[in-house]
C-alpha positions as CSV (number, residue, x, y, z in Angstrom):
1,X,-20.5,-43.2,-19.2
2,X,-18.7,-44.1,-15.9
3,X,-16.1,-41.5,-15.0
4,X,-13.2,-42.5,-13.1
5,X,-13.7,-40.4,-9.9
6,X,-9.9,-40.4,-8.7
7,X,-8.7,-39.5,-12.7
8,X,-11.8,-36.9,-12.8
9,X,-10.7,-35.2,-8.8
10,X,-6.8,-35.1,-10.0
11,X,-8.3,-33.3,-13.6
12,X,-10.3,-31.1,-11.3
13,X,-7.3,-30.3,-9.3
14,X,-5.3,-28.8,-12.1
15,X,-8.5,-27.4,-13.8
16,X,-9.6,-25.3,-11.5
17,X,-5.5,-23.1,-11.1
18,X,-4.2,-23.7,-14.5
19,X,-4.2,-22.2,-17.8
20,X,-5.9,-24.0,-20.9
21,X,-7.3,-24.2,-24.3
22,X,-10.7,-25.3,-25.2
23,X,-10.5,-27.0,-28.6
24,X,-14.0,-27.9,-30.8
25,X,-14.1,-28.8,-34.2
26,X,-15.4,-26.8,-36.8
27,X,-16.3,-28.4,-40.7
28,X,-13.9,-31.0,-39.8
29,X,-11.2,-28.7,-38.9
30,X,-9.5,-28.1,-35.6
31,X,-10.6,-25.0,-33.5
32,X,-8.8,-23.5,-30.3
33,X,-8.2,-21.1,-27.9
34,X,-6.4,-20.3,-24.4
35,X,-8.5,-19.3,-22.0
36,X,-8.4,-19.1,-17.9
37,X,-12.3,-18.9,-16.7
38,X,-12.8,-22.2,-16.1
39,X,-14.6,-23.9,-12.6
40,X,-15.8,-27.3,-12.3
41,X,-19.5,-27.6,-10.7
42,X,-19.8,-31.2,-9.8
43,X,-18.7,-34.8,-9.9
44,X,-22.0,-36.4,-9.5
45,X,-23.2,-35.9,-12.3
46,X,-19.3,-34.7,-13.5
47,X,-20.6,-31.5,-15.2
48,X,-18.1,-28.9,-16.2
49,X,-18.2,-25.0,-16.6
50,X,-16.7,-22.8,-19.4
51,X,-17.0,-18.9,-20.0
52,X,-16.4,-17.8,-23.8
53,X,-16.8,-14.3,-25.0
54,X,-19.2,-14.1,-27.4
55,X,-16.5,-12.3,-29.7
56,X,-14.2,-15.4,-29.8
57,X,-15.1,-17.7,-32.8
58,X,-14.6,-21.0,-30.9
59,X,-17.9,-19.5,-28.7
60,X,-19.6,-19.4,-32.3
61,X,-18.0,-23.4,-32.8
62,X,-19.3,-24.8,-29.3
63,X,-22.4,-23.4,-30.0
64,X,-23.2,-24.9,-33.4
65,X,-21.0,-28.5,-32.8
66,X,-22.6,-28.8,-29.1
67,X,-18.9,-30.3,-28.1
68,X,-15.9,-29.2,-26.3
69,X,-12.4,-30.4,-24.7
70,X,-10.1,-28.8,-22.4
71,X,-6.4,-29.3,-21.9
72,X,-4.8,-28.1,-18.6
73,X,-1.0,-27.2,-20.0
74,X,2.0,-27.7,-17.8
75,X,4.4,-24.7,-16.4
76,X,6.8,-25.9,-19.3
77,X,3.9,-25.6,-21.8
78,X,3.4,-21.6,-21.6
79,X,4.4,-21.1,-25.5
80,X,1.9,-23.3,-26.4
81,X,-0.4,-20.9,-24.3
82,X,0.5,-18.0,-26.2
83,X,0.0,-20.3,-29.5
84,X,-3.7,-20.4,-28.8
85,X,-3.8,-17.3,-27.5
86,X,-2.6,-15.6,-30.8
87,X,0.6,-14.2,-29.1
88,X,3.0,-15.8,-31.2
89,X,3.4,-13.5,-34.5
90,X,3.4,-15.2,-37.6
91,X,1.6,-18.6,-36.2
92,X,-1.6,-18.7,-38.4
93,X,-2.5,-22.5,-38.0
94,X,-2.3,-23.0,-34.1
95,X,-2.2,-26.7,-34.5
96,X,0.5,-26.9,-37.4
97,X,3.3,-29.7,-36.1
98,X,1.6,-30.3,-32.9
99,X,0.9,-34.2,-32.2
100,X,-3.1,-34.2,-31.2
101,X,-4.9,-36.8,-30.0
102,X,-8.7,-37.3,-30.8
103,X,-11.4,-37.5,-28.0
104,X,-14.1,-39.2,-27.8
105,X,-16.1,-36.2,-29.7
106,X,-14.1,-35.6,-31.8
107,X,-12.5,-32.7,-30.2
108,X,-8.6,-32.3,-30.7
109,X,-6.5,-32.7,-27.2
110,X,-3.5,-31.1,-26.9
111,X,0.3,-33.1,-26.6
112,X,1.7,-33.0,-22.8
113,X,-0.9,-31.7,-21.2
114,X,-1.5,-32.1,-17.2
115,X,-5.1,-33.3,-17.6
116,X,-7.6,-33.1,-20.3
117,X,-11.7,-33.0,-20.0
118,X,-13.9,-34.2,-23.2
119,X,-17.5,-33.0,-23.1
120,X,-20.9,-32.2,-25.0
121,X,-22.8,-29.5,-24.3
122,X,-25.4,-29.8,-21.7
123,X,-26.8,-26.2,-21.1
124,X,-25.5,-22.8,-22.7
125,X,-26.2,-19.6,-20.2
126,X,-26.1,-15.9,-21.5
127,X,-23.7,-14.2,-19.4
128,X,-23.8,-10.7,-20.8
129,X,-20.6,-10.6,-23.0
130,X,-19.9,-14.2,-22.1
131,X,-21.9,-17.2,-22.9
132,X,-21.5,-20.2,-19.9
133,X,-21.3,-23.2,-21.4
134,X,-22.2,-26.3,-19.4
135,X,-20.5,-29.4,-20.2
136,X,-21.5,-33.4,-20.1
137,X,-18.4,-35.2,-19.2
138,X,-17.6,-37.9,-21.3
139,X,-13.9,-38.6,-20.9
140,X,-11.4,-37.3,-18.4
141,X,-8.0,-38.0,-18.3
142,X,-4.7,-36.7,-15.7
143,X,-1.3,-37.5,-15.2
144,X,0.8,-37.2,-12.3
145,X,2.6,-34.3,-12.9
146,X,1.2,-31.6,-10.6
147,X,3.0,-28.2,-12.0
148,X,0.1,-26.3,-13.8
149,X,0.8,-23.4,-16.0
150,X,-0.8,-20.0,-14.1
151,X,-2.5,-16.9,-15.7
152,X,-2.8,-14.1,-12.8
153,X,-3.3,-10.4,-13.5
154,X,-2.5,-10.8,-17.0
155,X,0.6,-12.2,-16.3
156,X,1.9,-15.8,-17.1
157,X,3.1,-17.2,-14.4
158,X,4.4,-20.6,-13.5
159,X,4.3,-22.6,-9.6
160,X,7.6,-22.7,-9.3
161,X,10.8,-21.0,-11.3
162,X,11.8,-22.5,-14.3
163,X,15.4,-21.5,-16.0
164,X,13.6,-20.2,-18.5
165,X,12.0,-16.3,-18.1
166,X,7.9,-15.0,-18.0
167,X,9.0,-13.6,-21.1
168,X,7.1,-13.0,-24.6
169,X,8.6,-14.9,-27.9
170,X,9.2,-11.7,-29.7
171,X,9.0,-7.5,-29.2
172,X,8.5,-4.3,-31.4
173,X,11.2,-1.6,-31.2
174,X,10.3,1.7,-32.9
175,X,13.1,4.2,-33.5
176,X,12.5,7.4,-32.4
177,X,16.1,8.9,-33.0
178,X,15.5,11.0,-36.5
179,X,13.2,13.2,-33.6
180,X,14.0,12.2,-30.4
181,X,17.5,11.5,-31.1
182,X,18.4,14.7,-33.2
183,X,15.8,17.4,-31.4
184,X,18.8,18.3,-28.6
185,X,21.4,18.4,-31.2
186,X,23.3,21.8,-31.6
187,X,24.8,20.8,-34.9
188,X,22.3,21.0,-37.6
189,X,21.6,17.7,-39.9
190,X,21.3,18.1,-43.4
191,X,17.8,16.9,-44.7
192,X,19.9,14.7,-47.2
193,X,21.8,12.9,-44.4
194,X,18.6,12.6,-42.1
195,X,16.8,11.4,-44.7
196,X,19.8,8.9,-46.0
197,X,19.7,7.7,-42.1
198,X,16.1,6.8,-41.8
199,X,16.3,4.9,-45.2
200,X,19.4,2.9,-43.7
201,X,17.4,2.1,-40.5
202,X,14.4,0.8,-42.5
203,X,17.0,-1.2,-44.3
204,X,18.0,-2.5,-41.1
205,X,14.5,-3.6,-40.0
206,X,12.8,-1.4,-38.4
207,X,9.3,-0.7,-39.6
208,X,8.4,2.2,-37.6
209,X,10.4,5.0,-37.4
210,X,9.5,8.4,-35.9
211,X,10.9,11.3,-38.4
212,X,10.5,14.6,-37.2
213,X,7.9,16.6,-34.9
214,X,6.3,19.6,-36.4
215,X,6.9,22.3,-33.5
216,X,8.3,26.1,-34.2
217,X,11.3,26.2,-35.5
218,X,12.5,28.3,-32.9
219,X,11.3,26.2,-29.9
220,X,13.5,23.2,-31.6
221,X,15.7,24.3,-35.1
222,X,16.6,20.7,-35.5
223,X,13.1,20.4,-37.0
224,X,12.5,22.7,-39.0
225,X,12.9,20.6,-42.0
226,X,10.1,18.9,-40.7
227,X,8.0,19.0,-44.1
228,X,11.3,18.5,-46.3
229,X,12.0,15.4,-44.4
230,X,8.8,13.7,-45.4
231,X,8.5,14.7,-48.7
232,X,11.7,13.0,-49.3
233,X,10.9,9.6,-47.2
234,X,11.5,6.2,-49.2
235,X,7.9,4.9,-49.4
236,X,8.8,1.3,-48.6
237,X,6.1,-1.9,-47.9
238,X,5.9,-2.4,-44.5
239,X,7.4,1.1,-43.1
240,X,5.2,3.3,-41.5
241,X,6.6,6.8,-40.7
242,X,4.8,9.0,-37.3
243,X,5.8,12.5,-36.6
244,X,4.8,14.0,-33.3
245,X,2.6,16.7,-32.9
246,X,2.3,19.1,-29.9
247,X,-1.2,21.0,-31.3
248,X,-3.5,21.4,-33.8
249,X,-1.5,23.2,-36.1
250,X,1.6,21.0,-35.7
251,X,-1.3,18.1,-36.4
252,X,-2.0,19.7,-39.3
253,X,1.2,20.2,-40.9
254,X,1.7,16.7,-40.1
255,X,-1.6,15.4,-42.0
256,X,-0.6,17.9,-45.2
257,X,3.1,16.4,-45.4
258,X,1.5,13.1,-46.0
259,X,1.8,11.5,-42.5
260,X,-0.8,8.6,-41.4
261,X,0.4,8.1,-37.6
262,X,1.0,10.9,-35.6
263,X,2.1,10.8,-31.5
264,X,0.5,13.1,-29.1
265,X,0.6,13.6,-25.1
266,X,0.6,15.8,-21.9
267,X,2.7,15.3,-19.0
268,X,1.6,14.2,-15.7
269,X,3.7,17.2,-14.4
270,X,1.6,20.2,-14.3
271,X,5.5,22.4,-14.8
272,X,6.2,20.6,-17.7
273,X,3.0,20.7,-19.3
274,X,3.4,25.2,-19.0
275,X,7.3,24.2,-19.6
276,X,6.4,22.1,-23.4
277,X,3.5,23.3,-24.5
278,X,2.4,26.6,-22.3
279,X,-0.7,25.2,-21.1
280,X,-1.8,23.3,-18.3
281,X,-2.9,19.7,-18.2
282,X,-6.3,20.1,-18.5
283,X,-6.0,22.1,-21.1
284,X,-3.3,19.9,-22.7
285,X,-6.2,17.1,-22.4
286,X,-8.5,19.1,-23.9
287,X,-6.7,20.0,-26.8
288,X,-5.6,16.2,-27.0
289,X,-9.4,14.8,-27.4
290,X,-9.8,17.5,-30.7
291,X,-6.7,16.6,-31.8
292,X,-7.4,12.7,-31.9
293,X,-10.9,13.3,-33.7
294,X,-9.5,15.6,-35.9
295,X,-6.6,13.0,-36.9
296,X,-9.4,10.0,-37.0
297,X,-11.8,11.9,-39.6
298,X,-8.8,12.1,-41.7
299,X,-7.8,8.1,-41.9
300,X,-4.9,8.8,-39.5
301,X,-3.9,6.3,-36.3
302,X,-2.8,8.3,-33.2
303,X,-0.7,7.3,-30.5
304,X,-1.4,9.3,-27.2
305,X,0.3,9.1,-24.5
306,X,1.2,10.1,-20.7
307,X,4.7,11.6,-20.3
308,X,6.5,11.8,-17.0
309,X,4.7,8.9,-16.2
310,X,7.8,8.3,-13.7
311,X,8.7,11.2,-12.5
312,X,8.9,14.9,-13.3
313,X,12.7,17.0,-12.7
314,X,10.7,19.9,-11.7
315,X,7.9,18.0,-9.6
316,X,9.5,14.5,-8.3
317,X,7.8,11.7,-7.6
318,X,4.2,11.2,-10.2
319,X,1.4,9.9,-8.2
320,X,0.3,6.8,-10.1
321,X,-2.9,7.3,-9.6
322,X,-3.0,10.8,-11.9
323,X,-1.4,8.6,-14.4
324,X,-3.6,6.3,-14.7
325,X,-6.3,8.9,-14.3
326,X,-4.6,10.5,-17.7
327,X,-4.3,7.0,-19.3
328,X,-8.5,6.4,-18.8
329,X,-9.0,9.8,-20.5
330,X,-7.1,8.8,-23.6
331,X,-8.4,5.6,-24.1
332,X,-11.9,6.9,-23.7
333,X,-10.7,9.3,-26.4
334,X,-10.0,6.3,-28.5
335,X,-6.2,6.0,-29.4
336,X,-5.1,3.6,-31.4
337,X,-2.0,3.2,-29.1
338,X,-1.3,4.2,-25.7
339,X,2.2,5.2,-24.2
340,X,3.6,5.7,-21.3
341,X,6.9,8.0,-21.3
342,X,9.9,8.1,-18.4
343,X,10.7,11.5,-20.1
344,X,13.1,12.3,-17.7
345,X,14.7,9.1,-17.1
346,X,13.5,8.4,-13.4
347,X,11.9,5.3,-13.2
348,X,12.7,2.1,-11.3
349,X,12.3,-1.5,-12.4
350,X,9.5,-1.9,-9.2
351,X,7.5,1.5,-10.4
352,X,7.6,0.3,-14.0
353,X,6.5,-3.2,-13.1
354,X,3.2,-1.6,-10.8
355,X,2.5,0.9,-13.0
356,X,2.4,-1.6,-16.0
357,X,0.2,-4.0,-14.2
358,X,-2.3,-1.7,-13.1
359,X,-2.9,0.2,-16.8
360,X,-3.0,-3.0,-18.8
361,X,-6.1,-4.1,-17.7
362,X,-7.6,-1.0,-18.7
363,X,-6.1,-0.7,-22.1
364,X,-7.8,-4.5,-23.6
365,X,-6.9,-4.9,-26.8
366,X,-5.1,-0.7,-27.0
367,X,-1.3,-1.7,-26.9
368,X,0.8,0.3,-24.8
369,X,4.5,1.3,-25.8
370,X,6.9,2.2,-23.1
371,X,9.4,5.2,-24.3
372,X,12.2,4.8,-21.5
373,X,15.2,6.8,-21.1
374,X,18.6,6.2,-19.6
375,X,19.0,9.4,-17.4
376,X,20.4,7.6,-14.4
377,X,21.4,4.0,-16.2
378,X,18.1,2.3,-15.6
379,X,16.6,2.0,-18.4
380,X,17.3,-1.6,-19.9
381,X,16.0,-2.6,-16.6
382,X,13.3,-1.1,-16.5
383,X,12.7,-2.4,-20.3
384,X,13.2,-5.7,-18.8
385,X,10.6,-5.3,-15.8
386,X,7.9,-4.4,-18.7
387,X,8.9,-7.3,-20.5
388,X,8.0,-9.3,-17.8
389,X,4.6,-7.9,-17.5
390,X,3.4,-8.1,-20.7
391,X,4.8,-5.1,-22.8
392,X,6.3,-5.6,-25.9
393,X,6.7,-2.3,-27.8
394,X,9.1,0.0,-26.9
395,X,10.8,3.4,-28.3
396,X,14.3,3.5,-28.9
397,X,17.1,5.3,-30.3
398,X,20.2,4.1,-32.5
399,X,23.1,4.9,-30.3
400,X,21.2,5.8,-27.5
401,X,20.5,10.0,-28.7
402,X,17.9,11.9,-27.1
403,X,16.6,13.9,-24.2
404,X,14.1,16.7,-24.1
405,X,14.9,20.4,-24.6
406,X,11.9,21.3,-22.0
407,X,13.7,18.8,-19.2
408,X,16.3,19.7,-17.7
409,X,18.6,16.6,-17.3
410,X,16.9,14.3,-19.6
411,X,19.7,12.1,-21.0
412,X,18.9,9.8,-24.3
413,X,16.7,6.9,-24.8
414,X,17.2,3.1,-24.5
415,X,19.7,2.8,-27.4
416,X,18.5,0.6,-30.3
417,X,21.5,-1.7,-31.1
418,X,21.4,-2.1,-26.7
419,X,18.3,-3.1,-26.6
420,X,18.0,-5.6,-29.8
421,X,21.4,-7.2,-28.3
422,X,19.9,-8.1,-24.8
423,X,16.4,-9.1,-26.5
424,X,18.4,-11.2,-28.9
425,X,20.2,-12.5,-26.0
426,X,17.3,-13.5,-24.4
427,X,16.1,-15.5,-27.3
428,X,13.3,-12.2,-27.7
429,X,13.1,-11.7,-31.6
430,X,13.1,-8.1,-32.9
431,X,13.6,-8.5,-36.7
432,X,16.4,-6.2,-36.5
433,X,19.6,-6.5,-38.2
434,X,21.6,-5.8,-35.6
435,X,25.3,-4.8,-37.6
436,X,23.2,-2.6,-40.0
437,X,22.3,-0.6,-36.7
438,X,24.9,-0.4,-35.1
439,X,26.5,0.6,-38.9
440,X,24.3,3.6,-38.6
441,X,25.3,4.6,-35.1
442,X,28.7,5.0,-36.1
443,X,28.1,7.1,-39.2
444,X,26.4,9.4,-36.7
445,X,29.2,9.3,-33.9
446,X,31.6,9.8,-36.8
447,X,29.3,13.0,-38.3
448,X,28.9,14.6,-35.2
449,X,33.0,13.8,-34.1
450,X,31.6,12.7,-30.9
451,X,30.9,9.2,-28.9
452,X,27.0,8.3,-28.8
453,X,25.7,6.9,-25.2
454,X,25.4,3.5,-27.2
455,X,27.2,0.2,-26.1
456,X,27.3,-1.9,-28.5
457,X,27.7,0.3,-31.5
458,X,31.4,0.3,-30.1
459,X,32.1,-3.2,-30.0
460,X,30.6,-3.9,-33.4
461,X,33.1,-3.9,-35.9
């Protein structure tokens, strides 16, 4: 087949910068997948290159239908990137309401795109984890639009700025105020009423929801209801309740008062580390790796994480690298979550943003959850700055409560209601009923005679 060799050069032009999915067919039905490891090899013959992992099922596809298209997407097209990439929650047919064309091979192509390449498999190369699939051209076709769609260091990134934000179409708060929140109080909390305001927040939408920690009593009184608490929690589909546990004997109280998630960490500040749990960091990591087998033997998921990741009170600035250094060793250890904690309150949009785009890479598939607090009035932005590179779970507290007996300083966390209202705002979907929140932040204020470091509770009815 003759290939236009200005059509195929303006294809290759895009190709070889912008994002796209590879679609294949598979029993008659539509496969694809975003994908950015894409280099052309030649226009005489015209013979394109393609790197799958071998995990992916549209490797498994290509390999059995011998047939493959590529669509270059646009920098307006970056949702239907995530699409195909599985970043959109609640998307389970990729191609439901999209307007395909077929190729020549029957492969779908994708509505809009920059340029699109249809070809049959030529040659197949084992690259380790990857197979190289070489492809026959057999149809080519590119517009004149020259604005591709860029994927850099696992960022989405456009050529030029658009109105519309790098953002992602939706993020996962988890409340952390029935521990966080409370653990500072003075004025104790009935178990009725704490329990009475977890069920209300699970009412409200959120599905995970930190309850207590299981530390001595006299290190925090707050919680030492800690057992009473759960045994009273509303078992409700979809809710899953974590209590955080500074050693083994907090993990096991934890596991025998019927939690399945349990939190974990050691500071990056060797003072803090003597200051919360009176040992020092290696000892702390240590302790962390029995801890997280112990949990995994007994069918629990364990969220580990760095804390002062930002900065220490005691210490200053935290070298990055020693974080990362601590986030390797935990996700060698094999936790099912990793987090990263400004316990203190001292981060910086720029600090989140490098710190963030250095550890991602590392974690794969791990998500990482960012638990920010608002010592010095930072901390939406800094929510925002992880937004932007790719985080999309973060800790929060209705009505902004917290801070950390063992810092001195350490004001609350990112407030709940605060943070749904700017995601919200910014088209970010949460889930969250925003008035039942805020509902709950007042009934606290109004318990405790005091105003909450909240926002938007106030405003709210």
């Amino acid at each position: 087949m003759t290939i236009d060799s200005d059509q195929f050069k303006q294809a290759m032009s895009q190709f070889a910068s912008g994002v796209t999915v590879v679609t294949t067919v598979h029993q008659g039905q539509p496969i694809g997948i975003t994908a950015s490891s894409f280099s052309s090899l030649s226009l005489e013959p015209p013979l394109v290159l393609v790197s799958l992992s071998k995990r992916l099922f549209t490797h498994r596809v290509i390999e059995e239908s011998g047939v493959f298209a590529v669509s270059v997407l646009s920098a307006y097209q970056q949702e239907l990137g995530m699409r195909f990439a599985g970043m959109i929650p609640d998307i389970e047919d990729r191609f439901a309401g999209l307007e395909t064309t077929t190729a020549v091979t029957g492969c779908p192509i994708l509505p809009d795109c920059l340029a699109w390449i249809d070809c049959t498999v030529w040659a197949s190369y084992d690259g380790g984890d990857h197979t190289i699939f070489v492809g026959q051209v057999q149809a080519v076709d590119a517009g004149e639009a020259d604005m591709p769609l860029l994927y850099h260091n696992r960022l989405w990134r456009r050529s030029e700025a658009l109105t519309e934000p790098t953002i992602p179409p939706g993020a996962t708060l988890i409340e952390v105020g029935p521990r966080d929140g409370w653990q500072t109080l003075e004025t104790f909390i009935p178990t009725e009423l704490k329990v009475g305001i977890i069920r209300k927040l699970a009412a409200a939408g959120l599905k995970r929801i930190q309850v207590t920690s299981f530390v001595h009593p006299k290190l925090v009184p707050q919680m030492a209801d800690a057992e009473a608490v759960c045994a009273q929690l509303p078992r409700l589909d979809g809710v899953v309740y974590n209590g955080l546990v500074l050693n083994m004997k907090g993990l096991e109280r934890a596991h025998a008062a019927g939690l399945t998630h349990v939190d974990m960490g050691v500071p990056a500040s060797e003072t803090l580390s003597q200051k919360n749990a009176n040992c020092s960091i290696a000892e702390g990591m240590a302790r962390m790796a029995e801890m997280v087998a112990f949990a995994h033997e007994r069918g629990m998921t364990v969220r580990g994480g760095v804390q002062t990741a930002f900065g220490c009170v005691y210490e200053g600035p935290i070298e990055r690298g020693k974080v990362v250094h601590l986030a390797r060793r935990f996700l060698a250890m094999g936790v099912d979550e990793l987090s990263l904690a400004d316990s203190a309150g001292l981060g910086n949009p720029n600090q989140v943003r490098r710190l963030v785009q250095e550890i991602r890479p590392l974690a794969g598939d791990t998500p990482i959850v960012l638990h920010l607090h608002d010592t010095r009035g930072m901390g939406l932005a800094n929510c925002l700055s992880a937004l932007k590179s790719g985080i999309t779970h973060f800790d929060t507290s209705f009505g902004g409560l917290g801070g950390c007996p063992f810092i001195e300083g350490a004001k609350g966390n990112i407030p709940t209601e605060d943070t749904a209202h700017m995601l919200h705002e910014m088209g970010i979907s949460t889930g969250l009923d925003l008035a039942a929140v805020t509902a709950v932040s007042r009934q606290m204020a109004n318990f405790l005679g005091q105003e909450l470091p909240g926002k938007i509770y106030l405003l709210d009815g």
